[in-house]
N, C-alpha and C positions, 0 to 999 in steps of 0.2 A: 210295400213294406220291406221285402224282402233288398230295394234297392236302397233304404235307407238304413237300415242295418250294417248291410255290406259297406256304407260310402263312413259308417258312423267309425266302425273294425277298422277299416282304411285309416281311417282320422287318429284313431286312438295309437295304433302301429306305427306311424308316421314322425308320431308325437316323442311315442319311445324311443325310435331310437335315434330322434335330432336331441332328447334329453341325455341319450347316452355318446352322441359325438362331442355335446357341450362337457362330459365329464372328463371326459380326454383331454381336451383344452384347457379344462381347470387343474389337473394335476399336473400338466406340460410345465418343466422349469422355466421359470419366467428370463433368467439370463438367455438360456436358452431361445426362447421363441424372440425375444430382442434383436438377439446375433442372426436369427435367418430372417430378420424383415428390414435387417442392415443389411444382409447380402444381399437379399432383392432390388433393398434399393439403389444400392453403390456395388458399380462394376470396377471399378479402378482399387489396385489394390491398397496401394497408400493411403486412399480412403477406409479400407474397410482398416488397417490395423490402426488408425484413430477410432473409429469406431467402438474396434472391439476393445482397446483400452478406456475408454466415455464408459463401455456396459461395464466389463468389471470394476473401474471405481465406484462406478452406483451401486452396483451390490455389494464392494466390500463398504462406501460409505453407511449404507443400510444397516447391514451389519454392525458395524464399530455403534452408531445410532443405538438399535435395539438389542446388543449387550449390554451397552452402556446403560440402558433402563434399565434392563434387569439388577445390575450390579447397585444401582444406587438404591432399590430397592433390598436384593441379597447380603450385599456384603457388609461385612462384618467390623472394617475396620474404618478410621473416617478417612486413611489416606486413598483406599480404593474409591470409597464412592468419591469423595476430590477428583479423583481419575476420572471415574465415570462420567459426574456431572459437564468435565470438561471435553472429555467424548461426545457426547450429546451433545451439547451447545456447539461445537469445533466442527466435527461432522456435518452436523445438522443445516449448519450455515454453508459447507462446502458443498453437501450436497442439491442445495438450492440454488449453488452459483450454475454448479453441473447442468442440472434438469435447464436451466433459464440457456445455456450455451447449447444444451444438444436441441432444445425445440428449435434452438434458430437456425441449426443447420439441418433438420430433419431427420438426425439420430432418434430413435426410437430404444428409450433406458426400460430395465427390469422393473416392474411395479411391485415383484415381490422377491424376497428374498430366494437365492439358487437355491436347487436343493442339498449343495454341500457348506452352504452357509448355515443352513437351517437346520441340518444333521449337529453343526456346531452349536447351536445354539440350544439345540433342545438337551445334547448331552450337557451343557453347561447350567440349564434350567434345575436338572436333578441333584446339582452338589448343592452344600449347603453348609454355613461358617467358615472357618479356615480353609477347607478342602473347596468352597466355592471361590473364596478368596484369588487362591493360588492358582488356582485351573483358569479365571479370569485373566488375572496379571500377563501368567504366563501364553496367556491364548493372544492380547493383546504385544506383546513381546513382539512373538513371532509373526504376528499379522502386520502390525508398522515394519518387519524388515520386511516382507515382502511387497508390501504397499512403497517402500521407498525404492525398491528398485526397481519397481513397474513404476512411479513417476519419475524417477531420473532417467530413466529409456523413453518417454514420454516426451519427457524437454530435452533431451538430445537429438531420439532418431525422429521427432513427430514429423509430422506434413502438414496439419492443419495450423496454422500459424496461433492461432485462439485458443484451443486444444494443448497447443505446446507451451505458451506463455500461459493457461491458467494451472497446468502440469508443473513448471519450472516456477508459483508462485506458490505451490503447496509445499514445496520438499522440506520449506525450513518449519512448518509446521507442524510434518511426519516426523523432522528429526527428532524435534522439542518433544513430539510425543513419546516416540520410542526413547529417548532419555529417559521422561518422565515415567512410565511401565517399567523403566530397566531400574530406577531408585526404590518405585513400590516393590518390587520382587525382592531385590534385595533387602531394604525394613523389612518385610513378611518374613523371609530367610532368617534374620538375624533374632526376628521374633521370637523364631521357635526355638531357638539355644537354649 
């Protein structure tokens, strides 16, 4: 009796705390654990900095995605959700091209959002009308420059020839977008005169 108890306590301990190493893993930034199962796999560096540019467009395409839901539900005005709806669809479709190019090369993308994506997202979840509006626009602003010149370094410095030519076939779509973010800010701006 006494060894069945003992084997049962064993079991039960065992259990806890492979459920407490699985918690670990669940709160791990998903860019994150991306980038070290890219390092694993690619020793070469020119590989890894295709790589780590594949992970960050997936997170920031994620991103652009699931503001973009939000906003066409939040906002307020119809030229943001216009923005939005076409975030969503624009993205949504880049990010599919993304995922279908990194399975073929054995890149491994974020399945969830960074945790400094997600910081943005949740601050942006709590505005609401105008004040969501503008923090939206404005969040998108800034996210297309930086996304433009992580993909024009993409199609310049790349090495992956695939990688570089599906980089150097986004820009003119990043540009039209941050256009299109820099017009809604501006309307919104003029709005509030």
């Amino acid at each position: 009796m006494k060894k069945i108890t003992s084997l049962m306590l064993s079991a039960v301990l065992i259990a806890g705390l492979t459920s407490c190493g699985n918690k670990k893993a669940e709160t791990e930034d998903s860019k994150e654990v991306a980038e070290e199962q890219n390092d694993a796999k690619f020793d070469d560096t020119k590989v890894e900095d295709d790589t780590e540019f594949a992970v960050a467009a997936a997170d920031g395409g994620m991103f652009e995605v699931q503001v973009g839901q939000l906003a066409q539900t939040n906002a307020t005005t119809a030229e943001v959700k216009q923005f939005a709806k076409m975030m969503v669809d624009e993205h949504g479709k880049a990010n599919e091209e993304l995922k279908a190019a990194a399975a073929a090369k054995n890149i491994t993308l974020p399945a969830t959002l960074s945790e400094k994506k997600q910081k943005k997202y949740d601050d942006l979840s709590k505005k609401t009308g105008t004040d969501f509006d503008k923090a939206y626009i404005d969040l998108m602003v800034d996210d297309h420059k930086e996304d433009l010149d992580a993909f024009k370094k993409e199609a310049e410095d790349g090495h992956d020839a695939d990688l570089k030519a599906w980089a150097a076939g986004k820009v003119p779509t990043l540009e039209h977008h941050l256009n299109a973010a820099k017009t809604a800010q501006d309307a919104l701006k003029a709005a509030k005169k």
